[in-house]
TORNU-643852 format. One record per residue (C-alpha): y, x, z; residue in three letters; residue number from 1. Coordinates in steps of 0.1 Angstrom, whole numbers, plus 5000, padded with zeros to 4 digits. Last residue first. Layout:
<sites>
<site><y>Y</y><x>X</x><z>Z</z><rest>ALA</rest><nr>NUM</nr></site>
...
</sites>
This chain:
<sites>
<site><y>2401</y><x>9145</x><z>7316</z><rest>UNK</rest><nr>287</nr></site>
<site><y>2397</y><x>9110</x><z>7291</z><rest>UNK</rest><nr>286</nr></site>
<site><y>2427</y><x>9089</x><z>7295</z><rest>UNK</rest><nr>285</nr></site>
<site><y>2417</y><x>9052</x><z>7307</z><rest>UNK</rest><nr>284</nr></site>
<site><y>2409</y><x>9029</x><z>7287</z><rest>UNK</rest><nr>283</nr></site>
<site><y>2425</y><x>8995</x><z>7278</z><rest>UNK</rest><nr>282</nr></site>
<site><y>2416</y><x>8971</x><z>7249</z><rest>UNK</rest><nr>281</nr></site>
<site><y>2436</y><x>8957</x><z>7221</z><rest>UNK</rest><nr>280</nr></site>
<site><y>2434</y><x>8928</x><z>7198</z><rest>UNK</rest><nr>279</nr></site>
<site><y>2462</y><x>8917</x><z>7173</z><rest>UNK</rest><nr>278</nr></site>
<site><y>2460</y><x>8883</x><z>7162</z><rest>UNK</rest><nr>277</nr></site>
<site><y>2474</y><x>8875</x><z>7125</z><rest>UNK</rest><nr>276</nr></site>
<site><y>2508</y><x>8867</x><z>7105</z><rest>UNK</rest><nr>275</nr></site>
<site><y>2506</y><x>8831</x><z>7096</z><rest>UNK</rest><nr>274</nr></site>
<site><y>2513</y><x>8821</x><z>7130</z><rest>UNK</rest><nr>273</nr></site>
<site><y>2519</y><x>8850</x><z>7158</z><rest>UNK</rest><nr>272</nr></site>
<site><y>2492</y><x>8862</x><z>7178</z><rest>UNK</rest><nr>271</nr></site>
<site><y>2488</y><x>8891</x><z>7204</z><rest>UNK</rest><nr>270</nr></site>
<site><y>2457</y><x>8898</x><z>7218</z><rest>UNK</rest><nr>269</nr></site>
<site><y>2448</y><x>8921</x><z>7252</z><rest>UNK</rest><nr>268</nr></site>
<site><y>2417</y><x>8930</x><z>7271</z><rest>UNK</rest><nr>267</nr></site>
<site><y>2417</y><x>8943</x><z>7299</z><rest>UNK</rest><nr>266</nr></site>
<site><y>2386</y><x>8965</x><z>7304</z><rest>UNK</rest><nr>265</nr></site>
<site><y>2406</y><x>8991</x><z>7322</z><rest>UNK</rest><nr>264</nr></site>
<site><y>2433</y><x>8979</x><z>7334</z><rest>UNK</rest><nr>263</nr></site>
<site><y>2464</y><x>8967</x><z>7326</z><rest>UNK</rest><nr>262</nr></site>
<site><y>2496</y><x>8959</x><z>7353</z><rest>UNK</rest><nr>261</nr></site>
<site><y>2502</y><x>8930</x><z>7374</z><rest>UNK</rest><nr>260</nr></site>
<site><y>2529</y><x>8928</x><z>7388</z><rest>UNK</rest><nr>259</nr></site>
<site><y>2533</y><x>8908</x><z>7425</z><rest>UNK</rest><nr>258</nr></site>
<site><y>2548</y><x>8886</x><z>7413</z><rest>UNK</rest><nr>257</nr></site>
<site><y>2551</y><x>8887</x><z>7378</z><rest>UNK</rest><nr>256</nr></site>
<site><y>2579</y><x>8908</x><z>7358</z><rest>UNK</rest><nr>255</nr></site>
<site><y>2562</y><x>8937</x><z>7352</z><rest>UNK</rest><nr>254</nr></site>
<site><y>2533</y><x>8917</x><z>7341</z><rest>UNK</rest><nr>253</nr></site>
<site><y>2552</y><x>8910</x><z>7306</z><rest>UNK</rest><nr>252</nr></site>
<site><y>2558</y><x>8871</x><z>7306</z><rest>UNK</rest><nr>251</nr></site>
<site><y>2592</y><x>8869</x><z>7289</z><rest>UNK</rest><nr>250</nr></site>
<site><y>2594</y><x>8873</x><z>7252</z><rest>UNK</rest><nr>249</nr></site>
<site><y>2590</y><x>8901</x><z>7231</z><rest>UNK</rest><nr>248</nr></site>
<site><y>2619</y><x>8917</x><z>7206</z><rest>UNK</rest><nr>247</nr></site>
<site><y>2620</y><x>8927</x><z>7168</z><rest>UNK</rest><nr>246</nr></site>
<site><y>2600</y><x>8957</x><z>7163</z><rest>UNK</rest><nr>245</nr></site>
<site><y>2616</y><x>8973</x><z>7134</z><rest>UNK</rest><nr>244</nr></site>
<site><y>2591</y><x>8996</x><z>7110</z><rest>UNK</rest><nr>243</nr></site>
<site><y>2604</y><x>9018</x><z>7081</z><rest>UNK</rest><nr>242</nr></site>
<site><y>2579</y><x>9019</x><z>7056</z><rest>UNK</rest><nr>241</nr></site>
<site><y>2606</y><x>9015</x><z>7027</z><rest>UNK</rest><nr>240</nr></site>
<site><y>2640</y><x>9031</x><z>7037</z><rest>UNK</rest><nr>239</nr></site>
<site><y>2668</y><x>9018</x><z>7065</z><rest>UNK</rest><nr>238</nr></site>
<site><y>2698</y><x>9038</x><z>7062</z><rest>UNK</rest><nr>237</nr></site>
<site><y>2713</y><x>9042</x><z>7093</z><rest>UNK</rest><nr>236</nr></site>
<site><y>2742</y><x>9033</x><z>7113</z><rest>UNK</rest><nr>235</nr></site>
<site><y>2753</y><x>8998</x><z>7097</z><rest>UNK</rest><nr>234</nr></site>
<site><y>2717</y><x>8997</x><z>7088</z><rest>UNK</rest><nr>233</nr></site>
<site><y>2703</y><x>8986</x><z>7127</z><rest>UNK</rest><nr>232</nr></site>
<site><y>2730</y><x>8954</x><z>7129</z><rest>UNK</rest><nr>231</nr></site>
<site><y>2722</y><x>8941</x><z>7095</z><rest>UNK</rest><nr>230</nr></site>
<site><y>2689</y><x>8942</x><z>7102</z><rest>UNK</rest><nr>229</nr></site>
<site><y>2687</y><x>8932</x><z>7134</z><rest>UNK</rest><nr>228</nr></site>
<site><y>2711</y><x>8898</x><z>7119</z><rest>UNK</rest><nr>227</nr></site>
<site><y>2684</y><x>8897</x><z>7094</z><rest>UNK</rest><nr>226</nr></site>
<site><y>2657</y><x>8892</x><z>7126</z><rest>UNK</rest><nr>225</nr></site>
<site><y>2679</y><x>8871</x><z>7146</z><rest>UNK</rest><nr>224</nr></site>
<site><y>2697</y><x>8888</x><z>7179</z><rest>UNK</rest><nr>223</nr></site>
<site><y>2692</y><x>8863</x><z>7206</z><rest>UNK</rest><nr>222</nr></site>
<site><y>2658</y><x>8849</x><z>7194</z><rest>UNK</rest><nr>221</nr></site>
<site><y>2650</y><x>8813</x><z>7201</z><rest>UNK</rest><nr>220</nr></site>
<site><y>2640</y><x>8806</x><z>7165</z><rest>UNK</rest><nr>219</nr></site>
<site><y>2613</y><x>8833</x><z>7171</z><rest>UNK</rest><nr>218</nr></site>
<site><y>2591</y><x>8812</x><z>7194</z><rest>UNK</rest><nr>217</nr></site>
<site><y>2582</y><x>8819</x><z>7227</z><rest>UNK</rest><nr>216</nr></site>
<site><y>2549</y><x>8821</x><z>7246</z><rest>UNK</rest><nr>215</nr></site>
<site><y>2536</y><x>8856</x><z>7265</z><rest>UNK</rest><nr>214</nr></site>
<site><y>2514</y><x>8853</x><z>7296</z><rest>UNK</rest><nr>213</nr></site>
<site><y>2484</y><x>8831</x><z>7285</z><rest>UNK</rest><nr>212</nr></site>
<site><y>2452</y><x>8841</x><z>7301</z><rest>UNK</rest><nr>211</nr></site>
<site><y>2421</y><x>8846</x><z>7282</z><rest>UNK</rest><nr>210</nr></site>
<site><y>2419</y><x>8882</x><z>7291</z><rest>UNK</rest><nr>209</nr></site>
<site><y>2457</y><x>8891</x><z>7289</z><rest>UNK</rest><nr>208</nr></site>
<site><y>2470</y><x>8865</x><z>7261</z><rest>UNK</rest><nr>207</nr></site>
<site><y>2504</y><x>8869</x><z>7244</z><rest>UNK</rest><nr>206</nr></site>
<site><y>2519</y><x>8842</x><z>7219</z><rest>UNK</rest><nr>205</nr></site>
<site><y>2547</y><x>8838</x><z>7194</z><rest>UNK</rest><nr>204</nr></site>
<site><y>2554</y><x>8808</x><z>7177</z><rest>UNK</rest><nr>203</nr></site>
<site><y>2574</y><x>8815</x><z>7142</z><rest>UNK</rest><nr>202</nr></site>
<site><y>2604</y><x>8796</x><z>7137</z><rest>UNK</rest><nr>201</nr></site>
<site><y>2628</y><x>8817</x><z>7110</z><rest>UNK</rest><nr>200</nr></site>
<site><y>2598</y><x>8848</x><z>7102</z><rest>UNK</rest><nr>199</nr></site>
<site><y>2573</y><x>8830</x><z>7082</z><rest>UNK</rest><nr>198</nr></site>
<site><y>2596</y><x>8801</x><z>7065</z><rest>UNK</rest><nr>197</nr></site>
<site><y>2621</y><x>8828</x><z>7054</z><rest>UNK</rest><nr>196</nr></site>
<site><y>2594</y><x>8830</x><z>7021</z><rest>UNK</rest><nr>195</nr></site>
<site><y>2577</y><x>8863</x><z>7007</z><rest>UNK</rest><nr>194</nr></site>
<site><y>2568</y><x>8887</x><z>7032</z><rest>UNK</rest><nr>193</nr></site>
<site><y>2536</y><x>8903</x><z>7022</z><rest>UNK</rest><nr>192</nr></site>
<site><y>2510</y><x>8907</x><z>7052</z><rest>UNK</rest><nr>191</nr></site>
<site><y>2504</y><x>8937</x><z>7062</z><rest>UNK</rest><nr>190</nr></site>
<site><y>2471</y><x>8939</x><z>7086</z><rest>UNK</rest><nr>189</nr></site>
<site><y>2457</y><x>8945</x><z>7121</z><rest>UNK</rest><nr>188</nr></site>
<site><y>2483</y><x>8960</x><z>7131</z><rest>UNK</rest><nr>187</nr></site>
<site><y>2501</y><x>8979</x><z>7155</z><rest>UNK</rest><nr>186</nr></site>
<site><y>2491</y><x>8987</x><z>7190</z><rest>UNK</rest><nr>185</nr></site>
<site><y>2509</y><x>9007</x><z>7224</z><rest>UNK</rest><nr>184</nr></site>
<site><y>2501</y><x>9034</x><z>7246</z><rest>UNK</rest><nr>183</nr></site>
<site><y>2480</y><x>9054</x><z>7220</z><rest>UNK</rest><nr>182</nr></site>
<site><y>2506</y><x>9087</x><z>7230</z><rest>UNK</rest><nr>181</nr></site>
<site><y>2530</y><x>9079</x><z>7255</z><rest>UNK</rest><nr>180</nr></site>
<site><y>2560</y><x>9070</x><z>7238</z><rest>UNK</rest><nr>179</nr></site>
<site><y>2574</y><x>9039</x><z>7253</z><rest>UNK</rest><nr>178</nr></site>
<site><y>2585</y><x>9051</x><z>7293</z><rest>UNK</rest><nr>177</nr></site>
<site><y>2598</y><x>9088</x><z>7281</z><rest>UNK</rest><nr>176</nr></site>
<site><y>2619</y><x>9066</x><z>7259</z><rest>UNK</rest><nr>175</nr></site>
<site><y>2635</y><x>9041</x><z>7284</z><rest>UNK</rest><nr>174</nr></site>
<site><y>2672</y><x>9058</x><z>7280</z><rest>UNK</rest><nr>173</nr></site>
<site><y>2705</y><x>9054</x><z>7300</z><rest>UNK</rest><nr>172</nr></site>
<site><y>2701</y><x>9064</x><z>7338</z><rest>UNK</rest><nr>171</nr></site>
<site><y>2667</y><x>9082</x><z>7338</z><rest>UNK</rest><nr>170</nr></site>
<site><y>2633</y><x>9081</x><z>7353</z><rest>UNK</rest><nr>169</nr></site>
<site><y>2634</y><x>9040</x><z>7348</z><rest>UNK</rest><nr>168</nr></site>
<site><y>2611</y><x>9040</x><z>7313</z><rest>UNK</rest><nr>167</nr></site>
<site><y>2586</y><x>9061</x><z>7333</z><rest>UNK</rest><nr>166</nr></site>
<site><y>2580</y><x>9038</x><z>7358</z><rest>UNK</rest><nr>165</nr></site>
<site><y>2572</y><x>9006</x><z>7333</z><rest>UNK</rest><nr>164</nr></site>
<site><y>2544</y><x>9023</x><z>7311</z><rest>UNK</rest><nr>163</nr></site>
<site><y>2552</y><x>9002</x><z>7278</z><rest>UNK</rest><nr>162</nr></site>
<site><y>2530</y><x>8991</x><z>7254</z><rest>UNK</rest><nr>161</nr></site>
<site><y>2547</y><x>8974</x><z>7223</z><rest>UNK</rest><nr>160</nr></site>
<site><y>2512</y><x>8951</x><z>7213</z><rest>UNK</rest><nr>159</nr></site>
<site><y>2528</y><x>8951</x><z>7178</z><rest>UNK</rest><nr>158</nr></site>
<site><y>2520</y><x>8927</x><z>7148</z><rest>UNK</rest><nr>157</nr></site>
<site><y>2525</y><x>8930</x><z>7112</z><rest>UNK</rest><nr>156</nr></site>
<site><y>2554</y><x>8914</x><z>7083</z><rest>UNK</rest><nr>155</nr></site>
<site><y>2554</y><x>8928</x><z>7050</z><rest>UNK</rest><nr>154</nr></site>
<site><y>2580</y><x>8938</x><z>7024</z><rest>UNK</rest><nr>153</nr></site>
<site><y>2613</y><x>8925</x><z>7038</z><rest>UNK</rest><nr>152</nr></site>
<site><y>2647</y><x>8940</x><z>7023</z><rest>UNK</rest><nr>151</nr></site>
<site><y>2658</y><x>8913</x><z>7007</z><rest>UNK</rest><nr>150</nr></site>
<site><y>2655</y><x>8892</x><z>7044</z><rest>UNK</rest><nr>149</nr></site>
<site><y>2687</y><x>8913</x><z>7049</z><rest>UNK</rest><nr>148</nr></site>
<site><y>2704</y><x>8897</x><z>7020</z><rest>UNK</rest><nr>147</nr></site>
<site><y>2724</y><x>8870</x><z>7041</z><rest>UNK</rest><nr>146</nr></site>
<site><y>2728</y><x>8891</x><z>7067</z><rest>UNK</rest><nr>145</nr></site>
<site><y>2745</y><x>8918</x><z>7048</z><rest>UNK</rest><nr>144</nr></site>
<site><y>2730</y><x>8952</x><z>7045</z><rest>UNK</rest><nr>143</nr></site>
<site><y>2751</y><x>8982</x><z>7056</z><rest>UNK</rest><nr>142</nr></site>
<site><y>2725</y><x>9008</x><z>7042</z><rest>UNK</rest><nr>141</nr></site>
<site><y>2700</y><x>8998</x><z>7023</z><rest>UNK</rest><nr>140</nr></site>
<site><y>2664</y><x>9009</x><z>7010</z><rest>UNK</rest><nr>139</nr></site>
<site><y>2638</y><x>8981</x><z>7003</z><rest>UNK</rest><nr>138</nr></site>
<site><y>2601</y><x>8973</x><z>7012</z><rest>UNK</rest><nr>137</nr></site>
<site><y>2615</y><x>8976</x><z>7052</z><rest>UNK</rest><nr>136</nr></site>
<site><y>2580</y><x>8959</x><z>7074</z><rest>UNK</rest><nr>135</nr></site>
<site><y>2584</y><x>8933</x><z>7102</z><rest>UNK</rest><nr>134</nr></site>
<site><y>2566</y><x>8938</x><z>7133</z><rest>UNK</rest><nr>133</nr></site>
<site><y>2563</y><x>8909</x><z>7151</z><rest>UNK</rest><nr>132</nr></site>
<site><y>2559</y><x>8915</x><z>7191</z><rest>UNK</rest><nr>131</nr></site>
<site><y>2541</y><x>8915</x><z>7224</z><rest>UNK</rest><nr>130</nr></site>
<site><y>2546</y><x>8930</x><z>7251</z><rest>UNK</rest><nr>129</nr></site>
<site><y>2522</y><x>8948</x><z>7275</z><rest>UNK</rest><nr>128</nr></site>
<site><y>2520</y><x>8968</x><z>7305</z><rest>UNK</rest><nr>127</nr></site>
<site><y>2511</y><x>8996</x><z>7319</z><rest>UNK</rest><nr>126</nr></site>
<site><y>2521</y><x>9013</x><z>7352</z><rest>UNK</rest><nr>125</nr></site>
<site><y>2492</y><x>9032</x><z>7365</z><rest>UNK</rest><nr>124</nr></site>
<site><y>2512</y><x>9063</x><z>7363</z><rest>UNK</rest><nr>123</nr></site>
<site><y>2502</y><x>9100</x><z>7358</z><rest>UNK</rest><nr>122</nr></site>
<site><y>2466</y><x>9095</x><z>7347</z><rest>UNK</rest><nr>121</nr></site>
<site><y>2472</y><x>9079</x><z>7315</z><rest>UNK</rest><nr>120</nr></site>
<site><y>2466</y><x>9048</x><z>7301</z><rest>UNK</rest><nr>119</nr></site>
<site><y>2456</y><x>9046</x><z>7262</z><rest>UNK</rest><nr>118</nr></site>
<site><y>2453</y><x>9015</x><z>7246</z><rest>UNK</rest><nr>117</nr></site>
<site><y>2419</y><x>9008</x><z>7233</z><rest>UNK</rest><nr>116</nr></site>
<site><y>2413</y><x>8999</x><z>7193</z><rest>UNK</rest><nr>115</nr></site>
<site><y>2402</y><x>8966</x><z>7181</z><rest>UNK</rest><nr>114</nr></site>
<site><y>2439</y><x>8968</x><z>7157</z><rest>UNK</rest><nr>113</nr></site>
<site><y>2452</y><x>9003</x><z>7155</z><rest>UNK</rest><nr>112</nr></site>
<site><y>2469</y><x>9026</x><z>7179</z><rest>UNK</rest><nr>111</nr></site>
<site><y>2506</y><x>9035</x><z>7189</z><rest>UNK</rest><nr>110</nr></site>
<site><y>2526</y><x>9060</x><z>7206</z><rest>UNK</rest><nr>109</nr></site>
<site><y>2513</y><x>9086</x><z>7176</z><rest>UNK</rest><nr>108</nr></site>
<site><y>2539</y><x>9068</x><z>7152</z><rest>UNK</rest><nr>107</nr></site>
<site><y>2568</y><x>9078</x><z>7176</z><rest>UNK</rest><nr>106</nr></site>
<site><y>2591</y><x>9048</x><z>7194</z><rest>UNK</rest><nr>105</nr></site>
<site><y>2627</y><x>9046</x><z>7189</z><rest>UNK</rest><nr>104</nr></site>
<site><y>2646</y><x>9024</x><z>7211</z><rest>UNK</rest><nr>103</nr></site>
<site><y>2674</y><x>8995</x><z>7204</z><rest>UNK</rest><nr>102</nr></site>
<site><y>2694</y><x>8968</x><z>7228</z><rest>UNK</rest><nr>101</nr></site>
<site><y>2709</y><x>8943</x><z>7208</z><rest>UNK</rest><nr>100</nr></site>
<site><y>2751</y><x>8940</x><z>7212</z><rest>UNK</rest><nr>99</nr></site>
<site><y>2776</y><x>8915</x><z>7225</z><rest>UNK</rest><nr>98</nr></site>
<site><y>2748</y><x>8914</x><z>7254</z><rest>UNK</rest><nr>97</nr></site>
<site><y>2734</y><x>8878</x><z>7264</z><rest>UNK</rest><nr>96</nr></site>
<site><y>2751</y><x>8870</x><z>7296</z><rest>UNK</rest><nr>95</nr></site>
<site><y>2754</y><x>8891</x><z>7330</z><rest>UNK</rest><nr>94</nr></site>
<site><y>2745</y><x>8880</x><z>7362</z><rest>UNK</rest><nr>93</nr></site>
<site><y>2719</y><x>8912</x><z>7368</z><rest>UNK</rest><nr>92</nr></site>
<site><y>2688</y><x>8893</x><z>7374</z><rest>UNK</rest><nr>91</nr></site>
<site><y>2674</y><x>8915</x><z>7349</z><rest>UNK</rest><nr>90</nr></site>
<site><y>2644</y><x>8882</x><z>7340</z><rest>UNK</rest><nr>89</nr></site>
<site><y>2674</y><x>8866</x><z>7329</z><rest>UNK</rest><nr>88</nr></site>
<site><y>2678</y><x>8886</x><z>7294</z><rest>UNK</rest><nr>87</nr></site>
<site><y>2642</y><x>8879</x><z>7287</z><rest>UNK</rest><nr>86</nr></site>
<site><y>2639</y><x>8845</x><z>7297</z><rest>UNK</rest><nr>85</nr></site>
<site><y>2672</y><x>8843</x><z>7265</z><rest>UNK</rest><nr>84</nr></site>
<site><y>2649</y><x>8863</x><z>7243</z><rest>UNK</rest><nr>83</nr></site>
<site><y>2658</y><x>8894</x><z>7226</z><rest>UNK</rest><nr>82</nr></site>
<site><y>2656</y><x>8919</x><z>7251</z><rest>UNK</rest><nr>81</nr></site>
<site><y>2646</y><x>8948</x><z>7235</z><rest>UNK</rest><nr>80</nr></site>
<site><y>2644</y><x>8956</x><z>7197</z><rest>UNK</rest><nr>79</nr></site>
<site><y>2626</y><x>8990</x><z>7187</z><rest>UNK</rest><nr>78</nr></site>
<site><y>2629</y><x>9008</x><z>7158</z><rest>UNK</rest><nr>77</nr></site>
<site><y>2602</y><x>9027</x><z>7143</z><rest>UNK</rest><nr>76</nr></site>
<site><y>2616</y><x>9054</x><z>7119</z><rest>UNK</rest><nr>75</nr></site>
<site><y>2602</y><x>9075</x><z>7090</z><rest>UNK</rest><nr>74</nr></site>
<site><y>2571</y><x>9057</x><z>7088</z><rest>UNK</rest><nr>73</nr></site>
<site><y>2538</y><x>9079</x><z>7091</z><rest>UNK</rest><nr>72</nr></site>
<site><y>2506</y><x>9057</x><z>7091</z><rest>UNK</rest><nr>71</nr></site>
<site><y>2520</y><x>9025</x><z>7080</z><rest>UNK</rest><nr>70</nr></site>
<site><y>2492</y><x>9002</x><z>7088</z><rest>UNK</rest><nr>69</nr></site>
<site><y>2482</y><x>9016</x><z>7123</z><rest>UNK</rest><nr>68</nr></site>
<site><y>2449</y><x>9024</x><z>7121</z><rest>UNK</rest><nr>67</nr></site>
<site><y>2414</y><x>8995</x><z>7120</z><rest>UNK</rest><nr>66</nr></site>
<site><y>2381</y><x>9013</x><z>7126</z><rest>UNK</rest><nr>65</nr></site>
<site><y>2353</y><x>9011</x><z>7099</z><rest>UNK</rest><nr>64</nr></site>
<site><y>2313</y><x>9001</x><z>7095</z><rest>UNK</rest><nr>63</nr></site>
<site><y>2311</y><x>8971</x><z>7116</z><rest>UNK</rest><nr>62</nr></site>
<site><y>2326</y><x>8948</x><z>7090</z><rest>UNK</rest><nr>61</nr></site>
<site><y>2318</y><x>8964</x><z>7054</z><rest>UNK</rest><nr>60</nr></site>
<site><y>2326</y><x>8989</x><z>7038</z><rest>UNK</rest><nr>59</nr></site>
<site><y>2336</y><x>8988</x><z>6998</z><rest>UNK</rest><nr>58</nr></site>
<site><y>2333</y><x>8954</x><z>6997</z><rest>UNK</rest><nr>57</nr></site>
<site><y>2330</y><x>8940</x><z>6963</z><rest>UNK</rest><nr>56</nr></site>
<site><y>2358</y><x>8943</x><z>6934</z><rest>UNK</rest><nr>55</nr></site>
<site><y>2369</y><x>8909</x><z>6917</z><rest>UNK</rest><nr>54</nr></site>
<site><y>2404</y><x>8909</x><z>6922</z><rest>UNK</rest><nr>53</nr></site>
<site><y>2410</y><x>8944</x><z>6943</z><rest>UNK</rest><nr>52</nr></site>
<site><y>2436</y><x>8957</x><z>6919</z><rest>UNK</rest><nr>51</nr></site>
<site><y>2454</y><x>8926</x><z>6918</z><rest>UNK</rest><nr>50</nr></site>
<site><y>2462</y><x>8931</x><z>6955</z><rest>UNK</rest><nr>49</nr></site>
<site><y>2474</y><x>8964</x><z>6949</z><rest>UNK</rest><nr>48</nr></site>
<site><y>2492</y><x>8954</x><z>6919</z><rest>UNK</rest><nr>47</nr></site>
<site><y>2513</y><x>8927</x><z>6943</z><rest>UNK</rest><nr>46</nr></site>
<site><y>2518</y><x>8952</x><z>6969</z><rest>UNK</rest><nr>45</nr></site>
<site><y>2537</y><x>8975</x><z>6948</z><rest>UNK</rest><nr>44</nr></site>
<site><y>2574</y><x>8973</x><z>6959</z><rest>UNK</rest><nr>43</nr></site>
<site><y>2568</y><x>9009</x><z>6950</z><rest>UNK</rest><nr>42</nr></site>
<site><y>2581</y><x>9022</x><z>6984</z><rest>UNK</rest><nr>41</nr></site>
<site><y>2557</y><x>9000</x><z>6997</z><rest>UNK</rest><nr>40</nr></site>
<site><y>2530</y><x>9013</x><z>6981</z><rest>UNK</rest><nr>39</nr></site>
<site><y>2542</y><x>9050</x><z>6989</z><rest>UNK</rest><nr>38</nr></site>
<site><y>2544</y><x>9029</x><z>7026</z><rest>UNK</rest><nr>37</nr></site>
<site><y>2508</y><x>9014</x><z>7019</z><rest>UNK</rest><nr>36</nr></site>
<site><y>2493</y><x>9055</x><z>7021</z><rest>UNK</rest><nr>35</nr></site>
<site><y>2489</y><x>9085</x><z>6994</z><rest>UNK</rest><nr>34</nr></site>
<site><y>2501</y><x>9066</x><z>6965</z><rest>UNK</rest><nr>33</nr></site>
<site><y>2501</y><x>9084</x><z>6934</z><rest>UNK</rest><nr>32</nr></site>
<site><y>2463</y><x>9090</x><z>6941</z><rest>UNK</rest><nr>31</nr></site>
<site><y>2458</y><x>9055</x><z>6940</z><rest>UNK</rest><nr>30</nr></site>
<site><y>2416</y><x>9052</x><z>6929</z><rest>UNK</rest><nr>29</nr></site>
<site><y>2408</y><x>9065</x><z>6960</z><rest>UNK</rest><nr>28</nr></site>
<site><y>2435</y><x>9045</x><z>6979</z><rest>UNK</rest><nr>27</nr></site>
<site><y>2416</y><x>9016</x><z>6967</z><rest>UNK</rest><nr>26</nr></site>
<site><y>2392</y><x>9006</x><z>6994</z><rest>UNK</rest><nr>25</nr></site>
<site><y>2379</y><x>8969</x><z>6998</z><rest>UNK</rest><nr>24</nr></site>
<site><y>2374</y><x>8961</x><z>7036</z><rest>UNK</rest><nr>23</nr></site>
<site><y>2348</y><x>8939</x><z>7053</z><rest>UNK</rest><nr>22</nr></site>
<site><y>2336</y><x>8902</x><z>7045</z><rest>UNK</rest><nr>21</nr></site>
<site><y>2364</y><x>8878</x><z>7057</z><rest>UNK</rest><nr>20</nr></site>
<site><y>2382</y><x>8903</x><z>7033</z><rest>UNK</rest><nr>19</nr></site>
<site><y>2407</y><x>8932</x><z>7042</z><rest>UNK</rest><nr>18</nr></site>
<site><y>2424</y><x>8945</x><z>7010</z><rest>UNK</rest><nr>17</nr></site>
<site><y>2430</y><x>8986</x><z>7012</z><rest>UNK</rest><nr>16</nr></site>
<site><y>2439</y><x>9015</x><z>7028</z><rest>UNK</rest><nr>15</nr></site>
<site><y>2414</y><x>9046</x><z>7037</z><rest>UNK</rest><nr>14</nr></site>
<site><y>2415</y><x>9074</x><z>7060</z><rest>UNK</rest><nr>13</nr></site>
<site><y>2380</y><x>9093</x><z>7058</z><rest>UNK</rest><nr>12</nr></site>
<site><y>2363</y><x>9104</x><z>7090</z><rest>UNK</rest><nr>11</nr></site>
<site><y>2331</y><x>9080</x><z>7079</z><rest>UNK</rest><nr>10</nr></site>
<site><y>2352</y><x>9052</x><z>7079</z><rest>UNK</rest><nr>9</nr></site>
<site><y>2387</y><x>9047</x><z>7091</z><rest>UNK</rest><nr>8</nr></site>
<site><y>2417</y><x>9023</x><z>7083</z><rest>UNK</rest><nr>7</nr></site>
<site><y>2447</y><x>9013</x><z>7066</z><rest>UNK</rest><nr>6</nr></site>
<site><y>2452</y><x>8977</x><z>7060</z><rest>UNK</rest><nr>5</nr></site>
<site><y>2466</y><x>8949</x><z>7035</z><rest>UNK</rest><nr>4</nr></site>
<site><y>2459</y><x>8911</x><z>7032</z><rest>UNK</rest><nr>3</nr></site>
<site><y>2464</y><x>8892</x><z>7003</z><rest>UNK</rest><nr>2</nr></site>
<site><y>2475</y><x>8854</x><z>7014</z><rest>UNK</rest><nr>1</nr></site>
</sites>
């Protein structure tokens, strides 16, 4: 399956197909379509791959840094507590909510695939979840269930980084905890969504230096991905580009005992089938 990606080279933003080989640019030759979500917003992911058939690398592996895939969405949505160990991991006694839990997170809260999360001096609190991204190709507002999956493009991983104090500062919200700039991943890749198959029973994994610490599969979800759907466009109109980050399992290092946060030189993959591994590092904020 045709791989998409924006990255880096030589201070130049590209996007383009990801081979075993390197990348093959063709935003140069798109000017119509600045980034993937003017792609997106095309439903044009099928030209774009037959646009690279038979073109060579255009840079190879070791010469570019992976970005965040969609570079300027209009909204990232955020799912929480979507898994049943999730949901018991509050200890608070309480059943699944009616309801899903949702957060916005900013585009500059998040860095590309091989790139280092960002911890900052004011807390030493981070942590990881892990997450499939899934991709809006389609505008629509109060979309059914049974069309939601309509509305796909592409699927992508998140590492959804989270500094753990700051999202308790406050009584209601958790967004001063999920925004810190570079705190969190998205990426590698896009991968065209085209069958129910790769979202429905999808194994979904976290590893923290070798370790396992995240495993559940998507079938297990409280709040289904075209029920999120459903759910999120009853209030607002989803548009192409728009990212919803659709819940992590239990397993975050919050929630061992005693926690155990990241640190610098962690390093971090989240894997789902059929969509890809993301890899992160940790670094500290530079003074």
């Amino acid at each position: 399956m045709t791989r998409f990606a924006t990255y880096t080279a030589n201070g130049t933003t590209f996007y383009g197909v990801v081979t075993d080989a390197g990348m093959i640019a063709l935003s140069p030759d798109f000017p119509n379509w600045p980034t993937l979500r003017e792609v997106i917003g095309d439903n044009a992911l099928y030209d774009l791959a037959m646009a690279a058939r038979d073109r060579p690398v255009s840079h190879p592996n070791g010469t570019y840094q992976y970005a965040i895939p969609i570079p300027a969405p209009e909204k990232i949505i955020c799912v929480g507590v979507n898994f049943p160990a999730r949901n018991a991991e509050y200890k608070d006694g309480q059943d699944a909510p009616p309801n899903p839990s949702l957060f916005i997170r900013f585009p500059r809260s998040f860095t590309g695939h091989d790139q280092a999360l960002i911890r900052p001096p004011e807390t030493p609190q981070l942590d990881y979840e892990g997450e499939i991204a899934v991709v809006i190709g389609k505008q629509g507002r109060r979309i059914s269930q049974a069309d939601a999956y309509g509305h796909i493009a592409a699927l992508t991983m998140c590492n959804e980084g989270t500094l753990r104090d700051w999202v308790r500062h406050a009584k209601f919200n958790v967004t001063q905890g999920k925004n810190w700039d570079q705190s969190g991943a998205i990426g590698p890749w896009l991968v065209p969504f085209t069958s129910p198959a790769q979202l429905d029973d999808v194994r979904l994994t976290t590893m923290v230096n070798g370790a396992l610490r995240q495993d559940d599969r998507t079938s297990r979800m409280l709040f289904p991905i075209a029920y999120q759907i459903a759910y999120i466009s009853t209030f607002t109109t989803l548009v192409p580009g728009d990212i919803i980050i659709t819940g992590t399992p239990t397993g975050a290092g919050a929630r061992l005992d005693p926690p155990q946060y990241l640190k610098p030189g962690d390093v971090i993959e989240v894997e789902a089938e059929g969509i890809a591994i993301l890899r992160n590092t940790v670094q500290d904020e530079a003074p």
